[in-house]
KOLGU-4560 file (N, C-alpha, C; in nm, 3 decimals, padded with zeros to 5 digits):
<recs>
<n_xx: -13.535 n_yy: 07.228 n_zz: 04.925 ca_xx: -13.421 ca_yy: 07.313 ca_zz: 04.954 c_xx: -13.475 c_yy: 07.449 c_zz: 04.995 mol: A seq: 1 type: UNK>
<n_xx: -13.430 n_yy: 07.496 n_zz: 05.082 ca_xx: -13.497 ca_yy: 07.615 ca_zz: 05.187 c_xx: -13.452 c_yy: 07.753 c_zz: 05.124 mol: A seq: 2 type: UNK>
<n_xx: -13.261 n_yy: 07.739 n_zz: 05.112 ca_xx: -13.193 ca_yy: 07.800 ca_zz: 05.114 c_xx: -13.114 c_yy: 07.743 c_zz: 04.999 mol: A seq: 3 type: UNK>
<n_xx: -13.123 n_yy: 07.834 n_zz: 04.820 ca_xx: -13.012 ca_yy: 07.766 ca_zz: 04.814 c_xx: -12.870 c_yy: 07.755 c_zz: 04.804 mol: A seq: 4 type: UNK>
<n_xx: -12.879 n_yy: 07.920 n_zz: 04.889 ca_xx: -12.670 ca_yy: 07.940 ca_zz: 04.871 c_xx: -12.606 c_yy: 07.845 c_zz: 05.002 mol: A seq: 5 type: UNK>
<n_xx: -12.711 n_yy: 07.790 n_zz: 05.054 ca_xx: -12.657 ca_yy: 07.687 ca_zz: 05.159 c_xx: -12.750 c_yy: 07.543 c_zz: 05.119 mol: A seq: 6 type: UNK>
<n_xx: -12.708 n_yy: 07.488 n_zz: 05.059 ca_xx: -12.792 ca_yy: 07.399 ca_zz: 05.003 c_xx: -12.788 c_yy: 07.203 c_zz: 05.078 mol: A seq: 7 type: UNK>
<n_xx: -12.674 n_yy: 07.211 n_zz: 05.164 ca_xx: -12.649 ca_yy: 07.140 ca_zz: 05.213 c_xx: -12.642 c_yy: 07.095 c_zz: 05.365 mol: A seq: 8 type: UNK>
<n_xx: -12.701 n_yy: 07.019 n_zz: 05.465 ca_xx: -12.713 ca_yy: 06.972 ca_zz: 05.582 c_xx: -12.538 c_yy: 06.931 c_zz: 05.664 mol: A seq: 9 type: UNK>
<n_xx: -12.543 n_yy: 07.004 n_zz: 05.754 ca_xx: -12.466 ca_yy: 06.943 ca_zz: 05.830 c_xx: -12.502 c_yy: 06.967 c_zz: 05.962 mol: A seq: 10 type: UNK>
<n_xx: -12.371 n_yy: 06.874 n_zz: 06.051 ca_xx: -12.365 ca_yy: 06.880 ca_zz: 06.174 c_xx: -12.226 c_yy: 06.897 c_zz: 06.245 mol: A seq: 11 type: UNK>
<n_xx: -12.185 n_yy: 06.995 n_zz: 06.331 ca_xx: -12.121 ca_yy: 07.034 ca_zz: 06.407 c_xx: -12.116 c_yy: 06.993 c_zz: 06.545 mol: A seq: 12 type: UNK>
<n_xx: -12.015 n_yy: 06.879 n_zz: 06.618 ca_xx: -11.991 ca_yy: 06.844 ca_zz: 06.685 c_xx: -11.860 c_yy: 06.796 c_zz: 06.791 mol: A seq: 13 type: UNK>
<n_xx: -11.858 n_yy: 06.813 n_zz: 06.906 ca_xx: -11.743 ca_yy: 06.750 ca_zz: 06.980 c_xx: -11.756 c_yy: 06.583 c_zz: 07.078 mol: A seq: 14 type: UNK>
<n_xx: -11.650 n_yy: 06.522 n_zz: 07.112 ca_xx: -11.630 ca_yy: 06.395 ca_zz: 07.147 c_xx: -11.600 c_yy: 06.454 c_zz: 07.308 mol: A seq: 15 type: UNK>
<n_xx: -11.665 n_yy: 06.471 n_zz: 07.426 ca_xx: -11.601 ca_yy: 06.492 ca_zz: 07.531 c_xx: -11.586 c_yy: 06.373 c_zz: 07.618 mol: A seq: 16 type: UNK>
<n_xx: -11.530 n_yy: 06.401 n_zz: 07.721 ca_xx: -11.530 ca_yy: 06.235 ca_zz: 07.808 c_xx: -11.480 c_yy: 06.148 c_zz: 07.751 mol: A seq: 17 type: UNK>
<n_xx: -11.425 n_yy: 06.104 n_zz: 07.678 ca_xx: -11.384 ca_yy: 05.979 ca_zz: 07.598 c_xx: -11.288 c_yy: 05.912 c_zz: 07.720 mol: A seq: 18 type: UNK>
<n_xx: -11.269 n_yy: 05.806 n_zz: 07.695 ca_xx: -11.194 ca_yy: 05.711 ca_zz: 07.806 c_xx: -11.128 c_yy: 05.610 c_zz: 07.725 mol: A seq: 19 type: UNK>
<n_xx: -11.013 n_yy: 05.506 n_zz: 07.767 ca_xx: -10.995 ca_yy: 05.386 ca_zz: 07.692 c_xx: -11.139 c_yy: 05.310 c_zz: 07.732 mol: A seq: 20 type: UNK>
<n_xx: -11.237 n_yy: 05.304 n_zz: 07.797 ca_xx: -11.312 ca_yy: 05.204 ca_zz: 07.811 c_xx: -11.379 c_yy: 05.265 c_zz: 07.724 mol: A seq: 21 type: UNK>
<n_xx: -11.445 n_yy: 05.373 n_zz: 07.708 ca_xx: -11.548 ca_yy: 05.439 ca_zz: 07.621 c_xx: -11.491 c_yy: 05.526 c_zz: 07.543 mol: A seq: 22 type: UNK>
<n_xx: -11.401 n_yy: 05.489 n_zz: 07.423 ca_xx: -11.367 ca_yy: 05.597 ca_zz: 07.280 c_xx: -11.455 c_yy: 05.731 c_zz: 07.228 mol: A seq: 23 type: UNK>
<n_xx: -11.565 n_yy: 05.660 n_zz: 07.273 ca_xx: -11.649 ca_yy: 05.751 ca_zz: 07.163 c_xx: -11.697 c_yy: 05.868 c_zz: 07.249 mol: A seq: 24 type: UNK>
<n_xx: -11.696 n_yy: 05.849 n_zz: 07.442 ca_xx: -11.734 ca_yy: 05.945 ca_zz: 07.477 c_xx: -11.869 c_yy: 06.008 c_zz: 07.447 mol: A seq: 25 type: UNK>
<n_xx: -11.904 n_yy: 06.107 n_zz: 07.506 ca_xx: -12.028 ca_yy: 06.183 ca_zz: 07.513 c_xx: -11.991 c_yy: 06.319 c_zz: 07.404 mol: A seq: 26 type: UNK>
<n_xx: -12.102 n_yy: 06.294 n_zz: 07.269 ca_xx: -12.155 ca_yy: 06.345 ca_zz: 07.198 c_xx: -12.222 c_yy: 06.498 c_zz: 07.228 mol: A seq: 27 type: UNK>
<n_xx: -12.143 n_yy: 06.575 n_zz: 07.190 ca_xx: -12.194 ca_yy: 06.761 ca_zz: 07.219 c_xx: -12.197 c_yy: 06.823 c_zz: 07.085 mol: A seq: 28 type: UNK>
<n_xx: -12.350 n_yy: 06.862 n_zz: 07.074 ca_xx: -12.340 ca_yy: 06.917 ca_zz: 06.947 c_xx: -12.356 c_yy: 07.068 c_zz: 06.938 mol: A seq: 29 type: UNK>
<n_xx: -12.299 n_yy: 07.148 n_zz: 06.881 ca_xx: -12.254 ca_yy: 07.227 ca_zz: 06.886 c_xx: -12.338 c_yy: 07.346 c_zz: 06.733 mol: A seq: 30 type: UNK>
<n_xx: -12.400 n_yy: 07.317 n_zz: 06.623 ca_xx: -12.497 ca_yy: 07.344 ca_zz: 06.530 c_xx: -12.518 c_yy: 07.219 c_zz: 06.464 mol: A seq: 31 type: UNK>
<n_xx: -12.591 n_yy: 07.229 n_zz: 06.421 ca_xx: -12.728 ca_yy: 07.155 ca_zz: 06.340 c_xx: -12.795 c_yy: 07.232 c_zz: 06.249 mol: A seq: 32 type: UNK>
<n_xx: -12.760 n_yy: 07.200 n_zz: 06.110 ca_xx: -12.905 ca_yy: 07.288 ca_zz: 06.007 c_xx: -12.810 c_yy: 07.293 c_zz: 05.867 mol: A seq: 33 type: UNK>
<n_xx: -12.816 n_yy: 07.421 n_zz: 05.796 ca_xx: -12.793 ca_yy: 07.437 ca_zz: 05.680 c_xx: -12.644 c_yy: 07.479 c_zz: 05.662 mol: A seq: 34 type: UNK>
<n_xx: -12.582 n_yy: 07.415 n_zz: 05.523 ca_xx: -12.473 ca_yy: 07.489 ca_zz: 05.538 c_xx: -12.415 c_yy: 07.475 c_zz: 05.385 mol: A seq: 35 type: UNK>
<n_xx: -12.273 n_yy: 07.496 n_zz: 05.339 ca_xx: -12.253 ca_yy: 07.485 ca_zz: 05.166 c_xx: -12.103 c_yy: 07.395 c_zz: 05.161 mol: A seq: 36 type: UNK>
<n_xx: -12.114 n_yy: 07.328 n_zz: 05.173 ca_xx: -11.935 ca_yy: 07.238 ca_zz: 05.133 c_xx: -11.896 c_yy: 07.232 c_zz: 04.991 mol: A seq: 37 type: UNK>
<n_xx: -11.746 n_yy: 07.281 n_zz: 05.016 ca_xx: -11.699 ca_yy: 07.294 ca_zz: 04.902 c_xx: -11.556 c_yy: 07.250 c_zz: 04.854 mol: A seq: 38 type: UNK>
<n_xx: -11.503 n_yy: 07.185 n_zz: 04.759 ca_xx: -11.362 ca_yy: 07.147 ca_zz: 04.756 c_xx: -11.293 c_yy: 07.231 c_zz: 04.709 mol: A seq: 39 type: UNK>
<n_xx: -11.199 n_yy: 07.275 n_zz: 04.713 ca_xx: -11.073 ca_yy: 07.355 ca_zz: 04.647 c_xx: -10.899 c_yy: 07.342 c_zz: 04.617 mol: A seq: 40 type: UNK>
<n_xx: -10.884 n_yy: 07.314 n_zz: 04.532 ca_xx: -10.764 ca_yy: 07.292 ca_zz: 04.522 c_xx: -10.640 c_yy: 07.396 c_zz: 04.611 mol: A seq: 41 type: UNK>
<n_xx: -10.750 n_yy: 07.529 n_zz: 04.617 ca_xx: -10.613 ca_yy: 07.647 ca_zz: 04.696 c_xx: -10.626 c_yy: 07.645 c_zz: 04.831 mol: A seq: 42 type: UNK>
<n_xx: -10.731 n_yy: 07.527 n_zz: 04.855 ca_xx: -10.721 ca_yy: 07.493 ca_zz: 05.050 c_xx: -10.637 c_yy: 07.372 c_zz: 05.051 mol: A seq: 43 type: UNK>
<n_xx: -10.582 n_yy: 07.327 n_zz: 04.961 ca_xx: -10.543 ca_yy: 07.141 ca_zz: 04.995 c_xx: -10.435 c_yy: 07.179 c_zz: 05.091 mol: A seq: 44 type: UNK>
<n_xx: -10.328 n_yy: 07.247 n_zz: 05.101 ca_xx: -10.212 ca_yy: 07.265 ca_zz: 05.215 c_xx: -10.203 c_yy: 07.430 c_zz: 05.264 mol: A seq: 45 type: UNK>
<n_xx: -10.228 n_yy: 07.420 n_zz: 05.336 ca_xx: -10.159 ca_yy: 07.565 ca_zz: 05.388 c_xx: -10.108 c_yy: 07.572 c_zz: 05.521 mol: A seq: 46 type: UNK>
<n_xx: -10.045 n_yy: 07.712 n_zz: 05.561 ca_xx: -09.953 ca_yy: 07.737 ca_zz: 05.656 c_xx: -10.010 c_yy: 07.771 c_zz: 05.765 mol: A seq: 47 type: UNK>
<n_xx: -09.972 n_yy: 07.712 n_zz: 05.857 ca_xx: -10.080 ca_yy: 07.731 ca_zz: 05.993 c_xx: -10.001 c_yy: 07.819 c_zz: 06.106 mol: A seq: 48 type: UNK>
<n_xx: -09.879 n_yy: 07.870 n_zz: 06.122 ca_xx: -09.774 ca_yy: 07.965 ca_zz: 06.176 c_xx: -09.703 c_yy: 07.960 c_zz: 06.103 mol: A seq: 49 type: UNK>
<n_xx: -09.593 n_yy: 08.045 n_zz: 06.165 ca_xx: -09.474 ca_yy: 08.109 ca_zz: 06.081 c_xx: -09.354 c_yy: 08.030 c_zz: 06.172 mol: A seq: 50 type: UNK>
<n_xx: -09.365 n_yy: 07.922 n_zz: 06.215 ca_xx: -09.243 ca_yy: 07.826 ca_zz: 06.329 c_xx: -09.154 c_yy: 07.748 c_zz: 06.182 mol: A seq: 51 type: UNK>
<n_xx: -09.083 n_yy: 07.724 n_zz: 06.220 ca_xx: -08.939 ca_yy: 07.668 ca_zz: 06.139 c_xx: -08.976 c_yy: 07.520 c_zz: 06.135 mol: A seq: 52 type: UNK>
<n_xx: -09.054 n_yy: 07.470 n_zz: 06.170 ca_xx: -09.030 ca_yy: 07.291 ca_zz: 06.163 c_xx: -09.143 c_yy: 07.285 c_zz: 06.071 mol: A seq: 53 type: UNK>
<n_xx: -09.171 n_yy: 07.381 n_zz: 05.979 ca_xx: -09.258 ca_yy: 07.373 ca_zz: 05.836 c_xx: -09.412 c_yy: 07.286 c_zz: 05.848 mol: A seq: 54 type: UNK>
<n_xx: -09.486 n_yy: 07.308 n_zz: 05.988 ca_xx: -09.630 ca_yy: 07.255 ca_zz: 06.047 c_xx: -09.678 c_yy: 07.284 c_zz: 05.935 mol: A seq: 55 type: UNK>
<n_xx: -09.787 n_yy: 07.186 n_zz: 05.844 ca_xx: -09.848 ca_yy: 07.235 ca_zz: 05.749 c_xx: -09.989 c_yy: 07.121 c_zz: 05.784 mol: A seq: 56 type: UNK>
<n_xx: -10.128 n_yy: 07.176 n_zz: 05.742 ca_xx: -10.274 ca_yy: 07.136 ca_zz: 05.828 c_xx: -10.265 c_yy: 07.102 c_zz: 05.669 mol: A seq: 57 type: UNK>
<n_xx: -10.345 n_yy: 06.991 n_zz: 05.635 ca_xx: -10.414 ca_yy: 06.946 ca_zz: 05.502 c_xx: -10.558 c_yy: 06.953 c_zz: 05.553 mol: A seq: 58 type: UNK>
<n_xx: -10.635 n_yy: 07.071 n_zz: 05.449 ca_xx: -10.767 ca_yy: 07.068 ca_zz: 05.409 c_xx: -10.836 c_yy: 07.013 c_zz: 05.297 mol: A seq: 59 type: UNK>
<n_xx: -10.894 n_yy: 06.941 n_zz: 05.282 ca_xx: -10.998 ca_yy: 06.880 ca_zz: 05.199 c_xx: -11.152 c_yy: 06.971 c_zz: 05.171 mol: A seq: 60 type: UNK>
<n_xx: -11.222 n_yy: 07.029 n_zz: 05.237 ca_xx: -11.288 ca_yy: 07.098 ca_zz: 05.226 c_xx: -11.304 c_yy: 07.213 c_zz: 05.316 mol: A seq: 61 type: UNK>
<n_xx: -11.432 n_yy: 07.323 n_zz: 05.250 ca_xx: -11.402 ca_yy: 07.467 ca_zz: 05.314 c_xx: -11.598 c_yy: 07.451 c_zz: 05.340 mol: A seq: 62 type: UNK>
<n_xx: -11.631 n_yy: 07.460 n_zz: 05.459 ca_xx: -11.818 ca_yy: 07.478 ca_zz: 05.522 c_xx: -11.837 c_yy: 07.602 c_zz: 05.527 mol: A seq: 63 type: UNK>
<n_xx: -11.929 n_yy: 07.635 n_zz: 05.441 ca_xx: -11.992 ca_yy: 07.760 ca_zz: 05.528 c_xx: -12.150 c_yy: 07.725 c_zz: 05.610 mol: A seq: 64 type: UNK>
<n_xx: -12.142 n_yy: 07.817 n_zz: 05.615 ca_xx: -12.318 ca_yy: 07.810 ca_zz: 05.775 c_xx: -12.353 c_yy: 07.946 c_zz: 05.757 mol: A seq: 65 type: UNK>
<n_xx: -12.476 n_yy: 08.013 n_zz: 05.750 ca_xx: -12.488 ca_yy: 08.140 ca_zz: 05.805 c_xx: -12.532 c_yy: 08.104 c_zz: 05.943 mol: A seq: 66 type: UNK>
<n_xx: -12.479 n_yy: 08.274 n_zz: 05.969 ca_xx: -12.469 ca_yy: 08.264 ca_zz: 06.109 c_xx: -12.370 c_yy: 08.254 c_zz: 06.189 mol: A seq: 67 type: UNK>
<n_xx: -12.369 n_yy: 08.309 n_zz: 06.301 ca_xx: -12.215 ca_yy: 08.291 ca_zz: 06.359 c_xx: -12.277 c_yy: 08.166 c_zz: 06.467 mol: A seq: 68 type: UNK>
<n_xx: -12.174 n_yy: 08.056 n_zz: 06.458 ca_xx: -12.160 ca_yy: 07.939 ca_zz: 06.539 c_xx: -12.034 c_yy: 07.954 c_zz: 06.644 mol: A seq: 69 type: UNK>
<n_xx: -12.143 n_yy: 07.969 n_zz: 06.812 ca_xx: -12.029 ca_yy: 08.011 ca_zz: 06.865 c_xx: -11.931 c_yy: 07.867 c_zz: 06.978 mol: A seq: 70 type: UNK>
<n_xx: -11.847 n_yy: 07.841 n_zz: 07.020 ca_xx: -11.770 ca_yy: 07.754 ca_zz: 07.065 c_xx: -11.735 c_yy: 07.649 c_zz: 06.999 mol: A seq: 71 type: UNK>
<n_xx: -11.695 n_yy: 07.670 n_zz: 06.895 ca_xx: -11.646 ca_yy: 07.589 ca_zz: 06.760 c_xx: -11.504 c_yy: 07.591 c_zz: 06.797 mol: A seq: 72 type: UNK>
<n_xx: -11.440 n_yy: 07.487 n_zz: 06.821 ca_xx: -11.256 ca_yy: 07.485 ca_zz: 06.795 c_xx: -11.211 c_yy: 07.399 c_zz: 06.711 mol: A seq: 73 type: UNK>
<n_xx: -11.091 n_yy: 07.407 n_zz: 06.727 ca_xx: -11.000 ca_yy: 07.344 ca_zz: 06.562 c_xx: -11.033 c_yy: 07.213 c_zz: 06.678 mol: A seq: 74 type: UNK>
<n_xx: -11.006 n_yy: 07.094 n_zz: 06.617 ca_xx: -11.034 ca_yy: 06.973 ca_zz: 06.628 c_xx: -11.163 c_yy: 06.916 c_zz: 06.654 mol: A seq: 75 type: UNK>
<n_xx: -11.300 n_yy: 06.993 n_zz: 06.636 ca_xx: -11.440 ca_yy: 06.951 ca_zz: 06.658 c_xx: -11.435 c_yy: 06.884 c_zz: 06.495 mol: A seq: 76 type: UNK>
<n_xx: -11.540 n_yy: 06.838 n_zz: 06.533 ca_xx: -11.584 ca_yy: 06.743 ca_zz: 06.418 c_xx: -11.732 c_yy: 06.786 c_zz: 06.292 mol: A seq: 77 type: UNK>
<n_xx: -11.710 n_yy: 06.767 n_zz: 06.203 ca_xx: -11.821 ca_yy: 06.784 ca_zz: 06.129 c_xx: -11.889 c_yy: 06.684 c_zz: 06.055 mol: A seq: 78 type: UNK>
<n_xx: -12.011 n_yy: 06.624 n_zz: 06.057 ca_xx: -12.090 ca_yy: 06.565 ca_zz: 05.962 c_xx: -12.166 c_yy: 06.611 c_zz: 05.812 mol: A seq: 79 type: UNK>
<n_xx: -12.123 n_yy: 06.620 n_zz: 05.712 ca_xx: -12.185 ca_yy: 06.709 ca_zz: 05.609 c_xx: -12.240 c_yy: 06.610 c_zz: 05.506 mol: A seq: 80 type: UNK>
<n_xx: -12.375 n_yy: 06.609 n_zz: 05.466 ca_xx: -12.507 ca_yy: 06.562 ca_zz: 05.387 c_xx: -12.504 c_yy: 06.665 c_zz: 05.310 mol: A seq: 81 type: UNK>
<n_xx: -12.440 n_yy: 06.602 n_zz: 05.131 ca_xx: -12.486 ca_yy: 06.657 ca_zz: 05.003 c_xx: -12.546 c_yy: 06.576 c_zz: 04.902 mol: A seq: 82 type: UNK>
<n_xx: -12.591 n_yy: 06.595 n_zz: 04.804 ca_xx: -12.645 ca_yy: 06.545 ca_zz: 04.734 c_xx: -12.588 c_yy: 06.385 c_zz: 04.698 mol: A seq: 83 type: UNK>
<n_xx: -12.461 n_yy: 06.358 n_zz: 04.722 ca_xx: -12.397 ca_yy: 06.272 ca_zz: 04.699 c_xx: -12.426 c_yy: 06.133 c_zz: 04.811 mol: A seq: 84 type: UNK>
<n_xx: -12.391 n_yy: 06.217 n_zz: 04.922 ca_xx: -12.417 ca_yy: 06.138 ca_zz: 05.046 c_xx: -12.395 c_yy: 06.219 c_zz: 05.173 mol: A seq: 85 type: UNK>
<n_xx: -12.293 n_yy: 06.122 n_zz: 05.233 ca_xx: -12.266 ca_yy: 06.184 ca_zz: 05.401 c_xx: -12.140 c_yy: 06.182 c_zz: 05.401 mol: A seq: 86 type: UNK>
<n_xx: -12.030 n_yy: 06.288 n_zz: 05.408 ca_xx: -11.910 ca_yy: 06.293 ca_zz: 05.468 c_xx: -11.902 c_yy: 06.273 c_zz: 05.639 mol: A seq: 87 type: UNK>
<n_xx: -11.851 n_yy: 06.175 n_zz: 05.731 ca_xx: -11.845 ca_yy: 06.165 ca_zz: 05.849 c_xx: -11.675 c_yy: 06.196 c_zz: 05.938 mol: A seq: 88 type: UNK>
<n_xx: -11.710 n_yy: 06.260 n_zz: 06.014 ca_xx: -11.598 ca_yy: 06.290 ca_zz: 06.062 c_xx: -11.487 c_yy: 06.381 c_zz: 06.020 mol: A seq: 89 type: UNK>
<n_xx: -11.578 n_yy: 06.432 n_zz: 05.929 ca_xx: -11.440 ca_yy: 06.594 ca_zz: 05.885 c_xx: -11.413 c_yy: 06.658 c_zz: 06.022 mol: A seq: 90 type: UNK>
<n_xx: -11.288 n_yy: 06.701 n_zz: 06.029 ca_xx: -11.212 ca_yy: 06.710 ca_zz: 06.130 c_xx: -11.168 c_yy: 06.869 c_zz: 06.109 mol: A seq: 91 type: UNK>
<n_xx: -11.224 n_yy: 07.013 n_zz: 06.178 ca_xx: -11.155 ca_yy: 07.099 ca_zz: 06.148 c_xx: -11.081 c_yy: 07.172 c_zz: 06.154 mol: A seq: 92 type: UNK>
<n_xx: -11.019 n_yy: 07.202 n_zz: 06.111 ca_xx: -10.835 ca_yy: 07.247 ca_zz: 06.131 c_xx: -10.808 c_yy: 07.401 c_zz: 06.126 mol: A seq: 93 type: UNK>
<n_xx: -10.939 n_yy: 07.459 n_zz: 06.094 ca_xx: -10.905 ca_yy: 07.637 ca_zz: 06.099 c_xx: -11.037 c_yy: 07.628 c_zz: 06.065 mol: A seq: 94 type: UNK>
<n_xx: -11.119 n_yy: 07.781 n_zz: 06.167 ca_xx: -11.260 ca_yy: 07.835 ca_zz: 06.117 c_xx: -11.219 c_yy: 07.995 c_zz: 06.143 mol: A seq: 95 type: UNK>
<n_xx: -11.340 n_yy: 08.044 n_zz: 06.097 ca_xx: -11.343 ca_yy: 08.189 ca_zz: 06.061 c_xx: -11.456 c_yy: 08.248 c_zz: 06.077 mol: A seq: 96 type: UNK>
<n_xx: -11.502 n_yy: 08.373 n_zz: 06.086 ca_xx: -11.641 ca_yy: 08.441 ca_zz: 06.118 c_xx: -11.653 c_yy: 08.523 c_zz: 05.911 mol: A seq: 97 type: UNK>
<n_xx: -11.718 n_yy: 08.493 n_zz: 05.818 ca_xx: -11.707 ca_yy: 08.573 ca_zz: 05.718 c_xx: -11.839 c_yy: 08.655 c_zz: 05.751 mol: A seq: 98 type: UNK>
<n_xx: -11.861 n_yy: 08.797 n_zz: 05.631 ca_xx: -11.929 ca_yy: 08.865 ca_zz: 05.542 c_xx: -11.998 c_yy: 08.792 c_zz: 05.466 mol: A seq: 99 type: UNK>
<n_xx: -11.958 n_yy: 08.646 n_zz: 05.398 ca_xx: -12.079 ca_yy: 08.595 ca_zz: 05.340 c_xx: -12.198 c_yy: 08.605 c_zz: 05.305 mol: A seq: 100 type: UNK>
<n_xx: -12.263 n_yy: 08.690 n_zz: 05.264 ca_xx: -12.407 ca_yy: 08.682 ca_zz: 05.213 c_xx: -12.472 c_yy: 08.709 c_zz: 05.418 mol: A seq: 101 type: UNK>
<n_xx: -12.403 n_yy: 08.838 n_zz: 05.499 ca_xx: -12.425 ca_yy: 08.896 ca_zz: 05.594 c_xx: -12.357 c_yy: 08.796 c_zz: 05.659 mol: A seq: 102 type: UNK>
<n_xx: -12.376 n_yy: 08.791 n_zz: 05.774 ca_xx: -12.288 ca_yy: 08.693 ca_zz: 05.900 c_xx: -12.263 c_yy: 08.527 c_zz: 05.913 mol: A seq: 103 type: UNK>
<n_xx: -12.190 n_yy: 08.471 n_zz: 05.862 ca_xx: -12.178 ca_yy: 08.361 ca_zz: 05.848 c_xx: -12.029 c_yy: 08.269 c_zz: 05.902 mol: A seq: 104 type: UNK>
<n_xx: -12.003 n_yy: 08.133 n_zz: 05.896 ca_xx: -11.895 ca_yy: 08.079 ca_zz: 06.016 c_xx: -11.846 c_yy: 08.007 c_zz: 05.890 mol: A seq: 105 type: UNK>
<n_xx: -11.690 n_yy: 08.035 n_zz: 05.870 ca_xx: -11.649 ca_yy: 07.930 ca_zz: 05.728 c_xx: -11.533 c_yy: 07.834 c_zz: 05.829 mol: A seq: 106 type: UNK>
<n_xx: -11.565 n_yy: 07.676 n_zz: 05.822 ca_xx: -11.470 ca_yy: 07.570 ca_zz: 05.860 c_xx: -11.370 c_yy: 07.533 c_zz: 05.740 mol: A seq: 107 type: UNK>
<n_xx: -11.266 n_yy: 07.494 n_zz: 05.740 ca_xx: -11.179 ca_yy: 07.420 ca_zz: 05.665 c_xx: -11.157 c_yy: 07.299 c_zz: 05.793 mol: A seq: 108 type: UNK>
<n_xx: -11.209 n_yy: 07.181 n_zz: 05.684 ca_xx: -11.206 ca_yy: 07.086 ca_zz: 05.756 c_xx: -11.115 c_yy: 06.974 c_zz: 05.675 mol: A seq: 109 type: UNK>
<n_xx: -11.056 n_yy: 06.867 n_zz: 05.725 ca_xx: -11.008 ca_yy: 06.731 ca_zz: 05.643 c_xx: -11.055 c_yy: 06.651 c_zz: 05.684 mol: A seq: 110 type: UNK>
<n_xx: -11.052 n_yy: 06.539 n_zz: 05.534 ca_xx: -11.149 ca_yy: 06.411 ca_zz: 05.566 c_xx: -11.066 c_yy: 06.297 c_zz: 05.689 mol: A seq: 111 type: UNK>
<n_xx: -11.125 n_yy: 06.203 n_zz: 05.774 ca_xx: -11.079 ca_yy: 06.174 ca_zz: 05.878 c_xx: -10.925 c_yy: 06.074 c_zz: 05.834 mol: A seq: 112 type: UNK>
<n_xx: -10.885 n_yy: 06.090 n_zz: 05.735 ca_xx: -10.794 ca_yy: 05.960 ca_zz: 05.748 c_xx: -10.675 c_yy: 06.074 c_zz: 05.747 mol: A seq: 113 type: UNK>
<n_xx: -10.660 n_yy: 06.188 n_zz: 05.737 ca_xx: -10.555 ca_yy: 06.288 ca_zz: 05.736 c_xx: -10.510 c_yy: 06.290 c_zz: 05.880 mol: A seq: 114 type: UNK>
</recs>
């Protein structure tokens, strides 16, 4: 372990090109390296505008990365390696630039069946 307020591996990625013949499309990765996943009960629902038909994003977990990761959008994908195993396909639904321990990129992502 290198780092250990980021103690955990992930990967940051998008699906471009996809087709009905080819789903999976061409693979763009977007970071690669260290980062900290975390669960929280005060990310599980929150409010994503202020519109009347009550849109609400379910998060499952919150990534940090140092470093600012730049062309990251809501629907890229994340791979995250912890001690446990491999989360595949967290899906993220809101990111942010924090102060973190100096310049760092926080995802709220959900697991893929959301």
């Amino acid at each position: 372990m290198k780092n250990p307020r980021f103690p955990h591996q992930c990967k940051v990625y998008r699906r471009e090109e996809a087709t009905s013949f080819n789903p999976e499309g061409k693979l763009v990765t977007l970071y690669e390296g260290e980062c900290r996943k975390s669960a929280s009960n005060n990310i599980r629902t929150f409010n994503t505008g202020s519109n009347t038909t009550g849109k609400v994003d379910i998060a499952d977990y919150r990534i940090s990365v140092p470093g600012v990761v730049k062309g990251v959008k809501k629907g890229d994908l994340i791979d995250v390696t912890d001690l446990i195993g491999t989360e595949k396909e967290l899906r993220i639904v809101l990111l942010n630039a924090t102060q973190l321990c100096g310049e760092g990129t926080e995802f709220i992502c959900n697991i893929p069946s959301n």
